[in-house]
VEXLUMSE-118824 format. One record per residue: residue in one letter; x, z, y of N, C-alpha, C in turn. Coordinates in steps of 0.001 Angstrom, whole numbers, m for minus. Each point is the difference from the previous one (the first is absolute). Example, Ala and Ser with C-alpha at 12.3 -4.5 7.8 and 13.67 -1.06 7.14 Angstrom:
2
[miti 'A',[13190,7800,m5690],[m890,0,1190],[900,0,1200]]
[miti 'S',[m350,m720,1050],[820,60,1190],[m770,730,1090]]
***
This chain:
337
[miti 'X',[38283,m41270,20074],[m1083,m281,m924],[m1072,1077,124]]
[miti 'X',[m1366,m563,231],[m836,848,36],[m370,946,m1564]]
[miti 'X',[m540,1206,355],[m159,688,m1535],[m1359,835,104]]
[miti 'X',[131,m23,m1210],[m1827,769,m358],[667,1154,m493]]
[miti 'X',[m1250,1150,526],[492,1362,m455],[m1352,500,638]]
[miti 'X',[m181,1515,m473],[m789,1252,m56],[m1720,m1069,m421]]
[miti 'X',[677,m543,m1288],[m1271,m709,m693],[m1327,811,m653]]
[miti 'X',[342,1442,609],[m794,1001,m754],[m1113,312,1002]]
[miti 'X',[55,m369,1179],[m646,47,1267],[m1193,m610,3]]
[miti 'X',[m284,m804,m758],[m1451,m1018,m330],[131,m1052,1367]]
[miti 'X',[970,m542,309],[227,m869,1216],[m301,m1482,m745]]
[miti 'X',[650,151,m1211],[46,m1124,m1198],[m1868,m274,316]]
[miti 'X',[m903,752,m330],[m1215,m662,m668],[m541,m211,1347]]
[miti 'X',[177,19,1177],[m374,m574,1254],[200,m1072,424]]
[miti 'X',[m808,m628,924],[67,m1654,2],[209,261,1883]]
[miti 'X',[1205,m1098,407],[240,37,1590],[m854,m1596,289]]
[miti 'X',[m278,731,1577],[m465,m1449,544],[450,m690,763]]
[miti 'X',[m313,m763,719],[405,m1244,609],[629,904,1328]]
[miti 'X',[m59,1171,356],[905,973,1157],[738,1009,m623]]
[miti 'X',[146,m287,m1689],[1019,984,m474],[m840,1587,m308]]
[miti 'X',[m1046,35,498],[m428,1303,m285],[m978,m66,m1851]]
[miti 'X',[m134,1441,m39],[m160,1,m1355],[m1325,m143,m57]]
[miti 'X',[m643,m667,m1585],[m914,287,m530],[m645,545,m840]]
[miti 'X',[m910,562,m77],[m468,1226,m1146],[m591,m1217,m1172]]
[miti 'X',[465,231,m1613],[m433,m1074,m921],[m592,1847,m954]]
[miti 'X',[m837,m945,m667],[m658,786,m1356],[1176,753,m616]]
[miti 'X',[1067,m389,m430],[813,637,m1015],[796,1091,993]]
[miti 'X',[195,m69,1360],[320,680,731],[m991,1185,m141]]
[miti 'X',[m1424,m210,m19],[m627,1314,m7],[m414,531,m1673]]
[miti 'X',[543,m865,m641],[m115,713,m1221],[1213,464,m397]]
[miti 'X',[978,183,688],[942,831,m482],[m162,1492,754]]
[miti 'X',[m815,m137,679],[m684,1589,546],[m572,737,m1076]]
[miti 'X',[m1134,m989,m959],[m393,612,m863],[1103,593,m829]]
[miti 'X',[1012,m733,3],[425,304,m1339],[1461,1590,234]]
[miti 'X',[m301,89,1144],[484,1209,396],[m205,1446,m950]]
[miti 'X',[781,708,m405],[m463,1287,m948],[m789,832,842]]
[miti 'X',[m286,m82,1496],[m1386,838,503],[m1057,m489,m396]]
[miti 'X',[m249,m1445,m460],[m1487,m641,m291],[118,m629,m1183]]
[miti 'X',[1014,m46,m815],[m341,m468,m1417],[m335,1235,m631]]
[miti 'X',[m942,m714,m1220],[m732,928,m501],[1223,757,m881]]
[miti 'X',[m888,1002,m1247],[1692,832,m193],[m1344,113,m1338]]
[miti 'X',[627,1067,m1353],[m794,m256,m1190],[m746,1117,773]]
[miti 'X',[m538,632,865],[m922,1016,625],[m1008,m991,318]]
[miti 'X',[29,m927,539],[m623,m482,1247],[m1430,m736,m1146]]
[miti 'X',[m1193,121,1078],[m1648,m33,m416],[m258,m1343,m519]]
[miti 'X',[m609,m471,m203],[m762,m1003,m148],[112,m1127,953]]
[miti 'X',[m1235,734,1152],[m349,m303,1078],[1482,m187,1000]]
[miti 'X',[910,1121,m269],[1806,m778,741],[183,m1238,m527]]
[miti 'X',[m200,m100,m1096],[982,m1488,m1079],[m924,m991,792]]
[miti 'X',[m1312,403,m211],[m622,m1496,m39],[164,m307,1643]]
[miti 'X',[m401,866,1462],[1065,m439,1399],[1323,m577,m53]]
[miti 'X',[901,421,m983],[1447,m488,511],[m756,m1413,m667]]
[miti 'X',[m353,m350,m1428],[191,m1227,m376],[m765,m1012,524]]
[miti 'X',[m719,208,1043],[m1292,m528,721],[1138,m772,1160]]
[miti 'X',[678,1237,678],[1192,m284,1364],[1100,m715,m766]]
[miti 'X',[352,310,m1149],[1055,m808,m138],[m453,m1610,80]]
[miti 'X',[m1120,m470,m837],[m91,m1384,m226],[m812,m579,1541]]
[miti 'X',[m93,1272,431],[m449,m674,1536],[398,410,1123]]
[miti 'X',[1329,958,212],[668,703,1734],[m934,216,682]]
[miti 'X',[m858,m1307,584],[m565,27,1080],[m1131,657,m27]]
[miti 'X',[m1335,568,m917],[m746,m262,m717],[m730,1286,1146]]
[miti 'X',[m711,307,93],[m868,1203,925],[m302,682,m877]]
[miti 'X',[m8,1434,279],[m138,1345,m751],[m1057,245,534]]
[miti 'X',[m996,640,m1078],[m1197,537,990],[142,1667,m45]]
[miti 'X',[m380,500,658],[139,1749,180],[m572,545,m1365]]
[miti 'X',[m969,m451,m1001],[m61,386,m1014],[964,m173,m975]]
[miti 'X',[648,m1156,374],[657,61,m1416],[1352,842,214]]
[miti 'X',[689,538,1384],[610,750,m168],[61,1642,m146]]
[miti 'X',[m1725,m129,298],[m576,1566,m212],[300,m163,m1748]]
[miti 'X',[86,m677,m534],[m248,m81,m1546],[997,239,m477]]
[miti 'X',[1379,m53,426],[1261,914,m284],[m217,654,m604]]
[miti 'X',[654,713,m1088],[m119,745,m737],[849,1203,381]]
[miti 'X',[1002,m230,257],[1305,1002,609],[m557,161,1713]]
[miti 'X',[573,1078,1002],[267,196,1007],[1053,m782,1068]]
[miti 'X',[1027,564,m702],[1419,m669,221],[m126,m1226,m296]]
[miti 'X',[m331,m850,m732],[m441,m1584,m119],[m728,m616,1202]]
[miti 'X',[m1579,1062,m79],[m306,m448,1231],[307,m364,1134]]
[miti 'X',[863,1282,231],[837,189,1462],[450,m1484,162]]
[miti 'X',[937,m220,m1208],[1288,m1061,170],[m537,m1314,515]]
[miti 'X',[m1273,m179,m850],[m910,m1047,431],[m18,m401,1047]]
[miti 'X',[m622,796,604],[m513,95,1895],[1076,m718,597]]
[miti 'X',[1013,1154,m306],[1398,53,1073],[283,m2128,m546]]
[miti 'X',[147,m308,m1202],[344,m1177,m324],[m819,m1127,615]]
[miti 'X',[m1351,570,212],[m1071,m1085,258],[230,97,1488]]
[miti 'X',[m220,1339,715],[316,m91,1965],[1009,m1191,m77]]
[miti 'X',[1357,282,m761],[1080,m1183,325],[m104,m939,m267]]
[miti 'X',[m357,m61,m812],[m521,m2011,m405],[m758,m752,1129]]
[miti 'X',[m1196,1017,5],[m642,m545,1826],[996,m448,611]]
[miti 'X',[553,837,324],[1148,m94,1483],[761,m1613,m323]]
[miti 'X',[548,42,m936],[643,m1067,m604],[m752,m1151,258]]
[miti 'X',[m1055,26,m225],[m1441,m1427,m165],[m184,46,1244]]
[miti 'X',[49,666,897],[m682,m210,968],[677,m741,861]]
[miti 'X',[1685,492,m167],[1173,m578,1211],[244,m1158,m279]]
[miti 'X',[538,m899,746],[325,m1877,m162],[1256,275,m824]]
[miti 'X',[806,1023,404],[1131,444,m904],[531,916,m149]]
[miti 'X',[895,334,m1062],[668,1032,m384],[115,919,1394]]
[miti 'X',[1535,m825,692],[189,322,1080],[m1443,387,858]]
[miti 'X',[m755,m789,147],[m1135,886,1296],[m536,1064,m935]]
[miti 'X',[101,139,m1643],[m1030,1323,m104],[1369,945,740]]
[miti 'X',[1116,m210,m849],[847,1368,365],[352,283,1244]]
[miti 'X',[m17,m508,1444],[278,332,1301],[m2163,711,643]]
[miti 'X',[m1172,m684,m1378],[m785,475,465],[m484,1301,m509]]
[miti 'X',[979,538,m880],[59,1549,m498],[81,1075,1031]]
[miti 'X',[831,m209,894],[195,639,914],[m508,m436,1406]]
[miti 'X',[m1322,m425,m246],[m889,8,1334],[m1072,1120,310]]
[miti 'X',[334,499,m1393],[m1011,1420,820],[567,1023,m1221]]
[miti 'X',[m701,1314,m1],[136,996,m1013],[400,m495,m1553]]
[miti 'X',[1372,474,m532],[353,m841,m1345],[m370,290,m909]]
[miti 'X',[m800,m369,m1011],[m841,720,m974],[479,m567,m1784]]
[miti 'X',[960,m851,862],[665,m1154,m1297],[1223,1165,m493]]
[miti 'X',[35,205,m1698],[1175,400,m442],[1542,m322,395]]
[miti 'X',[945,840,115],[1392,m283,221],[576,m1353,m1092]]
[miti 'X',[m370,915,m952],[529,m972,m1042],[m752,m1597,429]]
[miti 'X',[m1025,m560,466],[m246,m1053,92],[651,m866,1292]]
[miti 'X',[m165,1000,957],[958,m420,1456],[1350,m370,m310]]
[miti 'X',[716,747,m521],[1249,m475,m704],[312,m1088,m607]]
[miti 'X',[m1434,m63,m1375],[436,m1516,m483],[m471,m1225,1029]]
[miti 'X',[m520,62,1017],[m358,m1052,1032],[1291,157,591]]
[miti 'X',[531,709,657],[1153,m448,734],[1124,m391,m916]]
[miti 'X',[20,452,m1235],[932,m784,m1013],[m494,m1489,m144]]
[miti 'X',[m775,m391,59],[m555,m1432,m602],[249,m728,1562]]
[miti 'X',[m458,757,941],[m269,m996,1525],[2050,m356,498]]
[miti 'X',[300,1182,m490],[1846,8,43],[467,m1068,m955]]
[miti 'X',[m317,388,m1182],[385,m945,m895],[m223,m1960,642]]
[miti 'X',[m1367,m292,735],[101,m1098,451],[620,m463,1054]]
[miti 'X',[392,1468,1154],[1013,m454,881],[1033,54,m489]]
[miti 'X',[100,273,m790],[2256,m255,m594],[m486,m1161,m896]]
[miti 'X',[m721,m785,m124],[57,m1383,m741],[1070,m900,m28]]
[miti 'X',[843,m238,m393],[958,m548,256],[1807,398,500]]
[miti 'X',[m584,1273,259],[1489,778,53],[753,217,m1532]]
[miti 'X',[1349,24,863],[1124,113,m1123],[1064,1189,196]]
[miti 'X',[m166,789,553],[800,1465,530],[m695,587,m228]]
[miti 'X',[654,835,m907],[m473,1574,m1201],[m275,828,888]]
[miti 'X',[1141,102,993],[m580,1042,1441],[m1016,53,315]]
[miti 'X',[m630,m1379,501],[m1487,m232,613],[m922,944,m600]]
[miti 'X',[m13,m739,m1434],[m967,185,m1162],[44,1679,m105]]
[miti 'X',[1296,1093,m406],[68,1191,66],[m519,801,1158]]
[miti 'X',[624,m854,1174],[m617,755,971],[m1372,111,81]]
[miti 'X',[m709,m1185,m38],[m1486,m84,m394],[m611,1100,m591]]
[miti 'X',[546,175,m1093],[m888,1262,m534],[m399,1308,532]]
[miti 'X',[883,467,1164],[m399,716,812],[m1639,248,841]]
[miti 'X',[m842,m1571,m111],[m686,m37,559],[m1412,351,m1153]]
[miti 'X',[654,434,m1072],[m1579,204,m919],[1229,982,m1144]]
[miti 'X',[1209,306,26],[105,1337,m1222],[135,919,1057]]
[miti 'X',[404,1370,m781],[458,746,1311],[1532,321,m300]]
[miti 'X',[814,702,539],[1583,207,m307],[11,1136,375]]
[miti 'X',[812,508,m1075],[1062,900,469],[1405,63,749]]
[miti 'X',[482,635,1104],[529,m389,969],[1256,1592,m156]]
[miti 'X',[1127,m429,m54],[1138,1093,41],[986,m715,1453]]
[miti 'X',[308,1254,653],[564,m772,1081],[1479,1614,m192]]
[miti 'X',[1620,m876,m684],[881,755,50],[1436,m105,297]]
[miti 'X',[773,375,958],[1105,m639,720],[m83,m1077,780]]
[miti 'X',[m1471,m239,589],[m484,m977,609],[m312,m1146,m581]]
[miti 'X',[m232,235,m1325],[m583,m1012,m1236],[m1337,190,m138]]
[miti 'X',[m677,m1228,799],[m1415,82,m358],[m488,m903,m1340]]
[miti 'X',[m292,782,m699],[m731,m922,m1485],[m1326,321,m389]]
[miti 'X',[m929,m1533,m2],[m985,575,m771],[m229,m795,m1578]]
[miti 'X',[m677,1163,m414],[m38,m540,m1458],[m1599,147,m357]]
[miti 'X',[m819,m758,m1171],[m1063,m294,44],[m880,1480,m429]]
[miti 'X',[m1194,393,491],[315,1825,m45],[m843,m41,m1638]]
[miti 'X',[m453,m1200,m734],[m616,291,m1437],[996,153,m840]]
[miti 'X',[872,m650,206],[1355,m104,m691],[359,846,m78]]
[miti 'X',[529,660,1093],[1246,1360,m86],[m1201,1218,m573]]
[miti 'X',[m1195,191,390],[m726,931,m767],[m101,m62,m1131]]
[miti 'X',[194,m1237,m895],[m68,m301,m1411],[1425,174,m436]]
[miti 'X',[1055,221,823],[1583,12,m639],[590,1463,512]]
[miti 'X',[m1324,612,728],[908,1058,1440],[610,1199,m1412]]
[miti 'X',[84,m6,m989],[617,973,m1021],[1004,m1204,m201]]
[miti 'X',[403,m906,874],[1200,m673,m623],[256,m1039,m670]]
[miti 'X',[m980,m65,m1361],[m54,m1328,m1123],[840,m1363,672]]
[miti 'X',[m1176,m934,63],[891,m1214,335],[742,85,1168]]
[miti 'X',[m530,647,1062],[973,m197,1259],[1317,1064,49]]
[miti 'X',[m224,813,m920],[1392,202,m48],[m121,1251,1304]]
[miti 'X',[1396,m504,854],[m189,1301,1228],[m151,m713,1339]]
[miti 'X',[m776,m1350,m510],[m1040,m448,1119],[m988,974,137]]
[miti 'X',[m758,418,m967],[m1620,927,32],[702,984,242]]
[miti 'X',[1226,521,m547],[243,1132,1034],[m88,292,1458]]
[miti 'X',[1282,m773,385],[m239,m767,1399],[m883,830,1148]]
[miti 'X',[m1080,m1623,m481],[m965,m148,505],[m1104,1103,m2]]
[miti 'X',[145,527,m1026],[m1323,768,m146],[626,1708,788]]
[miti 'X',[1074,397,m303],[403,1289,336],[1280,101,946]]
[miti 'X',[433,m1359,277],[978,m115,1131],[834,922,m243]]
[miti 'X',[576,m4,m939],[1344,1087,m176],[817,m666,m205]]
[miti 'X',[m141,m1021,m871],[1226,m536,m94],[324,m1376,655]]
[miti 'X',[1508,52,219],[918,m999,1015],[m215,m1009,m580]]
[miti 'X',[m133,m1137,1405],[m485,m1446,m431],[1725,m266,m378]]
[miti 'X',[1213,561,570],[1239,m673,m565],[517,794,m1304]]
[miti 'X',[m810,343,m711],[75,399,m1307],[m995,m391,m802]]
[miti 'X',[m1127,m537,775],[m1265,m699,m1593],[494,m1097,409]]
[miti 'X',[m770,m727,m1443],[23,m1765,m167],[m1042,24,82]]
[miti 'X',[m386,m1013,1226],[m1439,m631,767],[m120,m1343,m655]]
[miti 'X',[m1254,m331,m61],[m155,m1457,m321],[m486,m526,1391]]
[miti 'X',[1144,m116,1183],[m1042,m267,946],[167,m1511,480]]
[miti 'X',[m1078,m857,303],[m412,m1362,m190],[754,m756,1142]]
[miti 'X',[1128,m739,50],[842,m293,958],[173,m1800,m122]]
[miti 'X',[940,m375,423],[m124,m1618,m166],[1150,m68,m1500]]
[miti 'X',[352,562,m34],[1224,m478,m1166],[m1056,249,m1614]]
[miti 'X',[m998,1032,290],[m723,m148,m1644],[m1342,m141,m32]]
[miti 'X',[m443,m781,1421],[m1163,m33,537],[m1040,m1253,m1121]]
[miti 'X',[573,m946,m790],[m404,m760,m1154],[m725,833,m897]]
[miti 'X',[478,1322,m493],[m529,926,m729],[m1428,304,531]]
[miti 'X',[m192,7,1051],[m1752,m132,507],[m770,m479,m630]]
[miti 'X',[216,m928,m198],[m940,m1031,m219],[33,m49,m1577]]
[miti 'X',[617,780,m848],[m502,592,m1380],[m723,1108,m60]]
[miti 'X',[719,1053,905],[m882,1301,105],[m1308,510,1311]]
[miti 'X',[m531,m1587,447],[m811,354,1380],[m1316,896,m781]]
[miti 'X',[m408,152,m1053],[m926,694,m436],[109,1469,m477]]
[miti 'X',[1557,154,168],[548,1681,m567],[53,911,1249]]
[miti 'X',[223,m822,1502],[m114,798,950],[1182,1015,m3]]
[miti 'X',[956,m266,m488],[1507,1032,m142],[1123,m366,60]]
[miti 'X',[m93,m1069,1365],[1388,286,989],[m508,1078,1137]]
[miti 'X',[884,160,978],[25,602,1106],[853,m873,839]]
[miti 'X',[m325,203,1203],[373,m721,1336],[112,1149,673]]
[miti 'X',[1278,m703,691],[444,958,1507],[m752,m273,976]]
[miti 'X',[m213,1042,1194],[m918,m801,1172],[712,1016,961]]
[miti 'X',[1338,m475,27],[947,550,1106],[25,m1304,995]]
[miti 'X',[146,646,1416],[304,m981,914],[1016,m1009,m562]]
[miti 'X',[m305,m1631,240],[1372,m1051,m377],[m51,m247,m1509]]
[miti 'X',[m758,574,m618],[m260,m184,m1839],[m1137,m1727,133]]
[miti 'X',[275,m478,m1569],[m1103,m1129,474],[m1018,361,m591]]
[miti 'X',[6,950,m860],[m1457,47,m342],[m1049,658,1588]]
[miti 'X',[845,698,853],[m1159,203,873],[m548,m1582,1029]]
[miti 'X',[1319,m828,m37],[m431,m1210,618],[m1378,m843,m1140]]
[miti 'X',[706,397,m993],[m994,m223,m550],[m1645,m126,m207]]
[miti 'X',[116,1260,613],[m1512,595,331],[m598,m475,1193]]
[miti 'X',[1201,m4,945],[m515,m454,1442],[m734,m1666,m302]]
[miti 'X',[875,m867,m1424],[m818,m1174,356],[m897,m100,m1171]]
[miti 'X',[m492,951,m642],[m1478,m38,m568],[m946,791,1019]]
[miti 'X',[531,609,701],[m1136,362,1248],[m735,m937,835]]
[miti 'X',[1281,m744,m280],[m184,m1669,1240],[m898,m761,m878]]
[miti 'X',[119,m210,m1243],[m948,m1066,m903],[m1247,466,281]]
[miti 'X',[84,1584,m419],[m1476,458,m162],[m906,m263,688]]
[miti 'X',[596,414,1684],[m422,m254,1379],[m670,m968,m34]]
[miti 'X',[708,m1031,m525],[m71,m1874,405],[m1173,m307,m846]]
[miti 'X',[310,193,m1312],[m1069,m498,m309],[m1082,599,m511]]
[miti 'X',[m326,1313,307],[m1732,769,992],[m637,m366,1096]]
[miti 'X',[891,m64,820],[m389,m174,1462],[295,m1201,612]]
[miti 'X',[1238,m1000,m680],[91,m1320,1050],[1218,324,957]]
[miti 'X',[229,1327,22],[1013,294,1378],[975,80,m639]]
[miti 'X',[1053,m1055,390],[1628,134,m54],[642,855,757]]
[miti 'X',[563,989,m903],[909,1221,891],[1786,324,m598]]
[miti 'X',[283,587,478],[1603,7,11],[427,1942,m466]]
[miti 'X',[210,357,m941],[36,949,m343],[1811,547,m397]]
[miti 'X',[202,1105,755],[1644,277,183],[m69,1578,m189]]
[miti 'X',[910,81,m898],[690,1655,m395],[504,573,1272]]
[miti 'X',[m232,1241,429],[655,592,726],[509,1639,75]]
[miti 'X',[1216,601,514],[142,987,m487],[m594,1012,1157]]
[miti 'X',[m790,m630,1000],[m564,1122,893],[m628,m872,1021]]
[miti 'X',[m1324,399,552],[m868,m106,1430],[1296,508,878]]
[miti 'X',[264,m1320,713],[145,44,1328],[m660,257,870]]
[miti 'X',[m1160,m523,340],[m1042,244,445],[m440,1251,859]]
[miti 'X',[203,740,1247],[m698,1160,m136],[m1752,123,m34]]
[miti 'X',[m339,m1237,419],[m1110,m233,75],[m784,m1377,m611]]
[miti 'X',[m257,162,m1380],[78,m1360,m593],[m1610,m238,432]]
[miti 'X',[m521,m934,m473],[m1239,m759,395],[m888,112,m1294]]
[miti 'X',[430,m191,m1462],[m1027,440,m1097],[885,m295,m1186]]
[miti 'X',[m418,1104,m768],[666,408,m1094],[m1021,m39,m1426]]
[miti 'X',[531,m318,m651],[m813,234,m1756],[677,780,m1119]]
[miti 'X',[m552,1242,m146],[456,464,m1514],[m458,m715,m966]]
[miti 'X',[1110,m109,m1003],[97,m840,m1409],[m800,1213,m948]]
[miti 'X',[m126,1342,543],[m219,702,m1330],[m1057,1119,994]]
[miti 'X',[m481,1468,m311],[m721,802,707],[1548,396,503]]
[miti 'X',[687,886,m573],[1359,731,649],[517,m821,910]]
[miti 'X',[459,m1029,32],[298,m780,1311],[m790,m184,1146]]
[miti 'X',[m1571,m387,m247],[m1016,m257,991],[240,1521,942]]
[miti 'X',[m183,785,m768],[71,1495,571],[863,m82,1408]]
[miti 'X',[1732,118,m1173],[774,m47,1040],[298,m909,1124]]
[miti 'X',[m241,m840,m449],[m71,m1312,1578],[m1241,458,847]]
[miti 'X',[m986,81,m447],[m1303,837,1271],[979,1019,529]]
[miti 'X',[392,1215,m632],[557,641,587],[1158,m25,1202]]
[miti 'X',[616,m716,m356],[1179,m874,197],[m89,m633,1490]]
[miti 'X',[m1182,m631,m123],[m727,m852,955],[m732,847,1268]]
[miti 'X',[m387,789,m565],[m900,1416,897],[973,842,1072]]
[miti 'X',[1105,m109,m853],[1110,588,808],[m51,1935,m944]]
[miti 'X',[m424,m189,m640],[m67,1479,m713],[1362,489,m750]]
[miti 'X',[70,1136,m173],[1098,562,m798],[252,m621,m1169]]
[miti 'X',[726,m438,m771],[m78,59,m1551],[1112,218,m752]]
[miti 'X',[211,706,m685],[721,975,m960],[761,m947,m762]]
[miti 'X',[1144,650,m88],[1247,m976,m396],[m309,m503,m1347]]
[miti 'X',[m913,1074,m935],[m109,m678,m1088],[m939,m778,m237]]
[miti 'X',[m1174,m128,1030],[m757,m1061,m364],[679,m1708,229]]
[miti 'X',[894,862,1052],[925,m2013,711],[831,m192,m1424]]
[miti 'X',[563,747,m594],[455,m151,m1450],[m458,m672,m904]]
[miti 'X',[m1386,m9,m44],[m711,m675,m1100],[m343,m1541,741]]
[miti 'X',[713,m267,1262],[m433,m1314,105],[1375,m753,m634]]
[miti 'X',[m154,m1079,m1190],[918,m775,m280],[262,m1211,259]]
[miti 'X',[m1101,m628,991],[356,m1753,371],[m692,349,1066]]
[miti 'X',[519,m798,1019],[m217,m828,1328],[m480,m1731,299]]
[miti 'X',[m895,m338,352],[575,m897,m46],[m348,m722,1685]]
[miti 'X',[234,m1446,609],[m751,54,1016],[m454,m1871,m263]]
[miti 'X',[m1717,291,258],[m382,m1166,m132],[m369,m724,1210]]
[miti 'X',[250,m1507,m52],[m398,m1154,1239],[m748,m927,m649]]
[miti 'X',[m974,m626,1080],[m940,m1149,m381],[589,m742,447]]
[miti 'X',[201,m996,m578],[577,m1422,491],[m692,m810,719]]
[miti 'X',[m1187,629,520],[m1163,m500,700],[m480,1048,1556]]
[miti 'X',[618,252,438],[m466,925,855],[m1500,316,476]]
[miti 'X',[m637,m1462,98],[m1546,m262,154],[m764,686,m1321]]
[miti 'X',[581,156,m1114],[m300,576,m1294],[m741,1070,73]]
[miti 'X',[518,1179,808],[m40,1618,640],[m1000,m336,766]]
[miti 'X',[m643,1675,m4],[m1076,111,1498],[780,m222,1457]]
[miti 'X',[m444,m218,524],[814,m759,1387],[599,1421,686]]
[miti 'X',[m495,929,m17],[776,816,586],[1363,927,m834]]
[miti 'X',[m172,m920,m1174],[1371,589,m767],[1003,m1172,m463]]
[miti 'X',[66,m1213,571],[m154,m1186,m170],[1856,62,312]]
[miti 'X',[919,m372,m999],[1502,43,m26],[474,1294,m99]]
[miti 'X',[m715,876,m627],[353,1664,116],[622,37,m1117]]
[miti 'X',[603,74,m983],[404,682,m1328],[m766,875,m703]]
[miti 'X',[m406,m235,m1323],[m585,1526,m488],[714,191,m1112]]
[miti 'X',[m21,1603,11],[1116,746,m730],[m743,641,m1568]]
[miti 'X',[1115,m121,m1032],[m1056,m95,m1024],[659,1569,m411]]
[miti 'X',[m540,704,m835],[912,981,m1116],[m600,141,m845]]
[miti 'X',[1198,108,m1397],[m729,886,m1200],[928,1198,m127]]
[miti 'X',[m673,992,m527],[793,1446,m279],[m669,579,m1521]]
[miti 'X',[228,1351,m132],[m125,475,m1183],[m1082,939,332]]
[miti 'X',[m501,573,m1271],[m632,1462,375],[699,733,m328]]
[miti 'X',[m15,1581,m356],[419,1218,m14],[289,659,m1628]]
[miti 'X',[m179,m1603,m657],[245,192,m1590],[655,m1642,270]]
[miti 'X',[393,m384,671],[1373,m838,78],[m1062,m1506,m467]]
[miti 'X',[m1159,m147,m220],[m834,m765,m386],[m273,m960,1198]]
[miti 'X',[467,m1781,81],[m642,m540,541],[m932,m712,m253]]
[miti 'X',[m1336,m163,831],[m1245,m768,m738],[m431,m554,1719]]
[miti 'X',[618,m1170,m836],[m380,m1303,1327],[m1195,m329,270]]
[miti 'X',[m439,m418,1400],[m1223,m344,m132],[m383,m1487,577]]
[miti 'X',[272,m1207,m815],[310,m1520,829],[m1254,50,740]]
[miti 'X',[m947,596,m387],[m1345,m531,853],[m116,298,1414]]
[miti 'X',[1443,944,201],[142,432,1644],[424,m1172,638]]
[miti 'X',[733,m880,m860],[1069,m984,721],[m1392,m1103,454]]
[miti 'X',[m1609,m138,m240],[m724,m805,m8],[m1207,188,1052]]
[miti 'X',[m72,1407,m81],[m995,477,524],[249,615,1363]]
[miti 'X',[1226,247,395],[420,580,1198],[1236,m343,501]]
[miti 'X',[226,m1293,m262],[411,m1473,1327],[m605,m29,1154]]
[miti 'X',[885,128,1004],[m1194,m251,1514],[m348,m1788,m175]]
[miti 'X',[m519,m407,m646],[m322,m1674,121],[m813,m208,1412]]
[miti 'X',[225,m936,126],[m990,m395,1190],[m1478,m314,m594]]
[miti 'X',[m902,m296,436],[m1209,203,m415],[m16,m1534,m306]]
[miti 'X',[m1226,166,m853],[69,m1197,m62],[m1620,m732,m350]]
[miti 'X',[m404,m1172,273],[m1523,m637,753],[m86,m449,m1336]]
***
């Protein structure tokens, strides 16, 4: 049975079209307004009230440069701008999906926090119809960030807002221990970690963000991941690909590689270069994976049936922060007329 979840994403007030991709509606951009950076507050001017109530009864409505010189606050102003650049972007693209792959066509000037909720909403429409909590958990990788403890060869990550809001312990108990200070033994805490036997529980708590998943070689939440990589792929780009866990490059000489995160990109260039690299940076890599096009003609012709090798790893505060827009933007695709 298909299920609805992470309804907090504003995926709800978007309208899909006749190719499944999203559409930007009015109430979609008035829940921007209604964000605590741009709602007014009992401070806020005149001249603030009467802009928001102008945008609210109209989203679309054109700002002229005076009336946001007319701000009364600074920090209001600011928020403005930054709110109004994005709305452009939004109006301008046929969709969701093309604004957010067209964020990253040149210098990024768009807030984190907004990149995030696009790949939450553009994710949210590729798992349409899925029914594995895995999928859906693993997903979040691609817009929260995690905290990542790797002990007795137990790799776990846990969601990194969470354990900072519990890391003295509270609800998680000696999960936020854990995780946050790695002292203590995963065969002495009680984990809530998201498996098939209490994997139903998802789908009450997909908005609390506080299970944890293993992403040890042979676990399913990492298969997991491998086939929301595959959705994502598919439906951005059109290209059907085949995405597989692995516990090491065979390869001595692979053909092209993609970091999932900066710490991985690093080490695979490196990797690739033939350069030294220090046992503890290969440490912080925690997934492998190796991807195929089911299309060989798909690829630039001279990489055409090659494999490309994916990784995500950690940084140096155990923090992973994925970056899906690698998986989009640096595909060898074949070109295309």
């Amino acid at each position: 049975m298909a299920r609805d979840f992470w309804r907090n994403s504003g995926f709800h007030l978007l309208e899909r079209d006749g190719a499944g991709r999203l559409r930007v509606t009015d109430d979609f951009l008035r829940a921007y307004l209604l964000r605590p950076e741009v709602r007014p507050v009992d401070e806020s001017g005149p001249c603030e009230r009467a802009l928001h109530a102008r945008l609210l009864a109209d989203p679309r409505r054109a700002v002229a440069p005076a009336d946001l010189a007319a701000i009364e606050d600074e920090d209001a102003r600011h928020n403005y701008r930054v709110l109004l650049e994005f709305r452009a972007r939004l109006l301008a693209a046929d969709s969701v999906e093309a604004c957010y792959i067209g964020l990253f066509a040149s210098a990024i000037r768009t807030p984190p926090l907004f990149i995030d909720q696009l790949a939450q909403i553009c994710l949210r429409n590729v798992l349409e119809g899925v029914d594995d909590p895995l999928e859906a958990r693993a997903g979040e990788l691609f817009f929260r960030e995690q905290k990542a403890t790797v002990d007795k060869g137990q790799i776990l990550l846990a969601d990194l807002e969470r354990v900072e809001m519990h890391a003295s312990g509270g609800a998680y108990g000696s999960l936020g221990r854990l995780i946050v200070a790695a002292q203590t033994s995963i065969g002495s805490a009680s984990l809530d970690v998201l498996d098939d036997a209490n994997g139903e529980r998802y789908w009450e708590r997909d908005q609390q963000h506080d299970f944890v998943i293993g992403l040890n070689h042979g676990r399913a939440a990492l298969a997991a991941l491998a086939r929301v990589i595959e959705r994502w792929i598919a439906h951005f780009l059109g290209v059907a690909v085949k995405v597989a866990p692995l516990r090491q490059i065979e390869e001595p000489r692979w053909a092209w590689h993609i970091g999932l995160d900066a710490q991985s990109t690093a080490v695979l260039n490196d990797l690739w270069h033939g350069a030294e690299v220090e046992a503890g940076r290969l440490r912080r890599l925690l997934a492998l994976f190796r991807l195929e096009f089911a299309e060989p003609a798909a690829m630039r012709p001279d990489l055409a049936g090659r494999p490309v090798y994916l990784a995500l790893g950690m940084d140096e505060s155990n923090v992973v922060r994925m970056k899906p827009q690698n998986l989009l933007v640096n595909l060898p695709l074949a070109a295309r007329s």
